[in-house]
N, C-alpha and C positions, 0 to 999 in steps of 0.2 A: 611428687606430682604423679598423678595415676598416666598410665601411659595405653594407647587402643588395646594393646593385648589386653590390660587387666579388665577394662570395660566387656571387652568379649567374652574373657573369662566368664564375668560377673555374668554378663547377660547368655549363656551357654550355646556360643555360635562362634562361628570362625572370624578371624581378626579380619578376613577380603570381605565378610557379609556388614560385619560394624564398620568397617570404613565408608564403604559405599551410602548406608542409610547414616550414618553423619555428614556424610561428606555430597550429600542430595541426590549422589546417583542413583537412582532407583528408576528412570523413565522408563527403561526397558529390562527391567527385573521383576522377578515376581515374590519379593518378601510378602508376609502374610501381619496383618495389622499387630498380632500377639508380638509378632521378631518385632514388628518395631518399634511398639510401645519399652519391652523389654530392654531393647538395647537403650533406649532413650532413658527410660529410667535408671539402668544401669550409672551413661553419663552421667546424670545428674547429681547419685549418690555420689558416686566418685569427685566429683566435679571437673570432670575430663574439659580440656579444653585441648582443640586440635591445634597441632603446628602447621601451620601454612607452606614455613618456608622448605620444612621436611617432607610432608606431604609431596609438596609442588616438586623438590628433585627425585622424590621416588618412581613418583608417576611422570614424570615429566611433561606435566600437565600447567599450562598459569590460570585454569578454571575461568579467564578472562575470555570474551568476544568482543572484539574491536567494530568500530563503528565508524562510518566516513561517510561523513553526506556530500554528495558532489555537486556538481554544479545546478541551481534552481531547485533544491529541498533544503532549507535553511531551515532548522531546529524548532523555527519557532510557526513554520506553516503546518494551519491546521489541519492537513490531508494527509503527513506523515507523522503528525503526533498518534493519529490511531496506531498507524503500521509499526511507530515503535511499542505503544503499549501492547500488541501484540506479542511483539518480538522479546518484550521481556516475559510477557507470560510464559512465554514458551522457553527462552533458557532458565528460569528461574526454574524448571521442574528440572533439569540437569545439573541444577548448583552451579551454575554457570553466570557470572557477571558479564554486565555490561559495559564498556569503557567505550566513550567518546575521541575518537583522535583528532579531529576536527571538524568546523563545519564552513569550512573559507574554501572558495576556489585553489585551484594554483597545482602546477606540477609538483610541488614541495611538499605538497602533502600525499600525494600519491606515493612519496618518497618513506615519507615517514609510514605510512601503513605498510609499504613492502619493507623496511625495517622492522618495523614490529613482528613482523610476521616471520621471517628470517630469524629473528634473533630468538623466536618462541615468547616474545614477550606476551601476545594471544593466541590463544589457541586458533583463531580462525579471524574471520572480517567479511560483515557484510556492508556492501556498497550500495547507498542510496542516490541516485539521480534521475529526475524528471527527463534532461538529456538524452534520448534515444542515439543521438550522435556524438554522444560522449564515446575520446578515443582513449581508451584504457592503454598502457604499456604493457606489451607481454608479459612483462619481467615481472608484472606484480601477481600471475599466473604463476609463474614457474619458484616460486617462494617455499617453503618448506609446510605451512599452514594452509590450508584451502580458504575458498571466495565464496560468497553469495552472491548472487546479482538483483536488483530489484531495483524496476524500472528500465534500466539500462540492459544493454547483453554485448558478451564476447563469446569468441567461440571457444573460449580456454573454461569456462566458468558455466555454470547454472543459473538460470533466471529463474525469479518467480513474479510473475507480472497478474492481469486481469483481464478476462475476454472484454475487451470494451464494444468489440464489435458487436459480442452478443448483445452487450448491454442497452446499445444504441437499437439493435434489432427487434428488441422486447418493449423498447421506447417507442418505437412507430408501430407497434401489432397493438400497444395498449393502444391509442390511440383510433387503431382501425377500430378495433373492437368497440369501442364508445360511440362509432357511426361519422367521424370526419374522413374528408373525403380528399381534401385538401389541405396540406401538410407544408411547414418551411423546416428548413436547416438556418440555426445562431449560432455563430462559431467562427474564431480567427481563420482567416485565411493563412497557408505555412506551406511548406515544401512536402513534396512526397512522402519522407519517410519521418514525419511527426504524426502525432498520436491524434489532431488536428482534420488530415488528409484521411485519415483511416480511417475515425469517427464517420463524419464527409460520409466520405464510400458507403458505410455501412451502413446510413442512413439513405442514399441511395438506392441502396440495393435494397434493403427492406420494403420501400415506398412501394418502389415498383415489383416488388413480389408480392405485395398486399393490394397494388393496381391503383395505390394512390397517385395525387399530384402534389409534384414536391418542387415551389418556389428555389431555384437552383441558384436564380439570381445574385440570392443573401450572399453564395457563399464568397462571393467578393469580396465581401464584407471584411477591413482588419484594422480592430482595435487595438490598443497598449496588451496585447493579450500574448498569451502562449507558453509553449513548454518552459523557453529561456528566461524567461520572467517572472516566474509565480510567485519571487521571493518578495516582489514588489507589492505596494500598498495596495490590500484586495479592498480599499475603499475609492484608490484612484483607479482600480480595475473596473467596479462597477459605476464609475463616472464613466469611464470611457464607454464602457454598454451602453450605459444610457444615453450617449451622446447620440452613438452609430444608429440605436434603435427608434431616435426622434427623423432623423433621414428618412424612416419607411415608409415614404406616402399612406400606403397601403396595409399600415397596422393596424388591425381589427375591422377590416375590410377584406382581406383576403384570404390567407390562409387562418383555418380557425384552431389550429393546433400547430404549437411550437415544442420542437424536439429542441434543447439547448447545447453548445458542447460540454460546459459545466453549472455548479450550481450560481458560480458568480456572471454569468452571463445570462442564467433566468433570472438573480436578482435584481440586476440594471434592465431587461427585459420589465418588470415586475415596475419598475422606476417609472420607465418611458411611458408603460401601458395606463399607470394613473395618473399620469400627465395631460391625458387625454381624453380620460371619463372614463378608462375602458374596465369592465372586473373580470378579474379573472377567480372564477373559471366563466363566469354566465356568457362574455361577450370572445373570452382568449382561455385555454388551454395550454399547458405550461411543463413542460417536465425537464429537467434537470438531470446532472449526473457529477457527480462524487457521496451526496446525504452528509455533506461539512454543514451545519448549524440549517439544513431544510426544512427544521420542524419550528422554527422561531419566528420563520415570516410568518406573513396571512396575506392569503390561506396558507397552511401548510402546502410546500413545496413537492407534487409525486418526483419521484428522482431516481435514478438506478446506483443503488450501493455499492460499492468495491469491493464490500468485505473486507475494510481495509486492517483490522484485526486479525482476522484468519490470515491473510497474505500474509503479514509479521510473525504468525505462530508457524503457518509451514515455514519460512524462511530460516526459522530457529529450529524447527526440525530437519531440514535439509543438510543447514550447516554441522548441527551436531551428526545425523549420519556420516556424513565426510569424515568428524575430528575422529570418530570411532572406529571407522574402517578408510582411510587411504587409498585403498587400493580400488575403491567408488570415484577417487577424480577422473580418473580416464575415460568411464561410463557416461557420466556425470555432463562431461563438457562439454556445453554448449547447446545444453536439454532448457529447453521453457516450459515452465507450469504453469500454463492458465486456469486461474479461480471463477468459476461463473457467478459473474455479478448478481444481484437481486432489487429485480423494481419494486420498489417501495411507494405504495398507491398513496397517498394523503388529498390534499384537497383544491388542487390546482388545474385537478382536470376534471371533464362532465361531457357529457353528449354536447353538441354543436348547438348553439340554440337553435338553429334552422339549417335544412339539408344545406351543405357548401355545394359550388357551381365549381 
């Protein structure tokens, strides 16, 4: 059985250069296409097949990244199916696997990933949760592998999260910009430090730096909705929209431009408003935020993106800096990286039909 040296031999490079471009690490190397065509055909004459479990104790590496979705990101919600296909993008160019350790609530499994982790069974773990008041245990910090955070933050660990503010901000400037004059917030009502209240704000503060008026009233407003919840049915989410949004006396009557907190509360928005004759865009203006299936209604949905791929691709580069260099978690702890969203215009909004009062 041909062994790396002989592959190296064959292809006339050193046995650290043929491990690496078999073994997919190249992210941050600079072999030239000829090495690696060469080495690869090398393999193949040979018919070199790597050992895994020799590899794994030499390097002391398990080329694995563990995965833990925490509380309200369940596997199967479409808002972090992106940010995982991201995340594999991005460890796949380090040879780097992905491994699932669970997706069920519960302290027990916080347990098992600071196991994992401890024991080197993955090289590293990133943590998914909607939860911004999810309480993390130190201890899953002080492990022998490093943390990603997304969504959530501690101060032991790195976040990589999404300006939503901005996004919200970009949301009511498009809408100045189109000539409406008066503006509402759709959006669950929540505590201070949900993503909820922030939105809120953000929207707030935009209106009134753009000098609009912004129906405040709404933000009373609370459905089946929110961070703790997303895992639930996004068809009994958009009943519930629709439910809150037939209450409005004043739907398509007053303000002619809705800012939403997500895209499932402009699609029960979207419900309410042809309930009542109303089109949108000609009679209501509509914008959205996550771009989870916005291009499927009619009209198409304008909505501000997440970039929810990119956030999964840094996140898989973040993690990999750590496994490469250690001596980054100290730097590292408790730093957020916000991605600037991108409003994505489609066909949900238009000038006012007539000046708003």
């Amino acid at each position: 059985m041909a062994s790396l040296r002989d592959v190296a031999r064959r292809a006339g490079v050193s046995v650290s250069t043929a491990s690496k471009v078999l073994n997919g690490r190249m992210a941050h190397q600079h072999f030239g296409p000829d090495c690696i065509a060469r080495i690869r055909e090398a393999a193949t004459a040979l018919r070199y097949t790597p050992n895994y479990l020799a590899r794994s104790l030499a390097s002391r590496r398990a080329d694995s990244v563990g995965l833990l979705m925490g509380p309200g990101s369940m596997s199967a919600n479409d808002f972090w199916g992106e940010v995982l296909w991201g995340l594999g993008e991005g460890l796949s160019a380090t040879g780097q696997h992905l491994v699932t350790l669970s997706s069920r609530d519960g302290p027990e499994h916080l347990a098992l990933a600071h196991r994992f982790l401890q024991d080197g069974r993955i090289d590293g773990l990133v943590l998914l949760s909607f939860d911004e008041r999810l309480v993390l245990p130190a201890s899953l910090f002080k492990a022998r592998r490093p943390v990603v955070l997304l969504g959530c933050a501690h101060r032991s660990a790195p976040t990589v999260a999404v300006d939503d503010e901005a996004g919200v901000a970009a949301a009511v400037r498009h809408l100045a910009e189109l000539g409406h004059r008066r503006i509402a917030w759709y959006g669950p009502g929540d505590d201070e430090d949900s993503s909820c209240a922030r939105r809120q704000k953000a929207c707030r503060r935009a209106a009134r730096e753009a000098g609009l008026r912004l129906d405040e009233r709404l933000f009373s407003w609370r459905p089946a909705l929110g961070d703790r919840v997303r895992s639930r049915s996004q068809r009994r989410q958009i009943a519930s929209v629709c439910v809150a949004c037939r209450a409005q006396a004043d739907l398509g009557s007053g303000a002619t431009g809705i800012v939403c907190y997500d895209d499932l509360v402009a699609f029960g928005l979207y419900a309410a408003a042809a309930e009542r004759g109303l089109r949108i865009p000609h009679d209501l203006s509509v914008v959205g935020f996550d771009d989870i299936h916005a291009e499927v209604v009619w009209p198409p949905l304008t909505t501000v993106s997440h970039m929810l791929r990119a956030v999964g691709q840094r996140a898989a580069t973040l993690l990999q800096e750590l496994i490469e260099d250690p001596t980054l978690r100290e730097a590292y702890a408790g730093r957020r990286e916000l991605l600037q969203p991108e409003l994505v215009i489609r066909g949900s909004t238009a000038p006012p039909r007539e000046p708003a009062g």
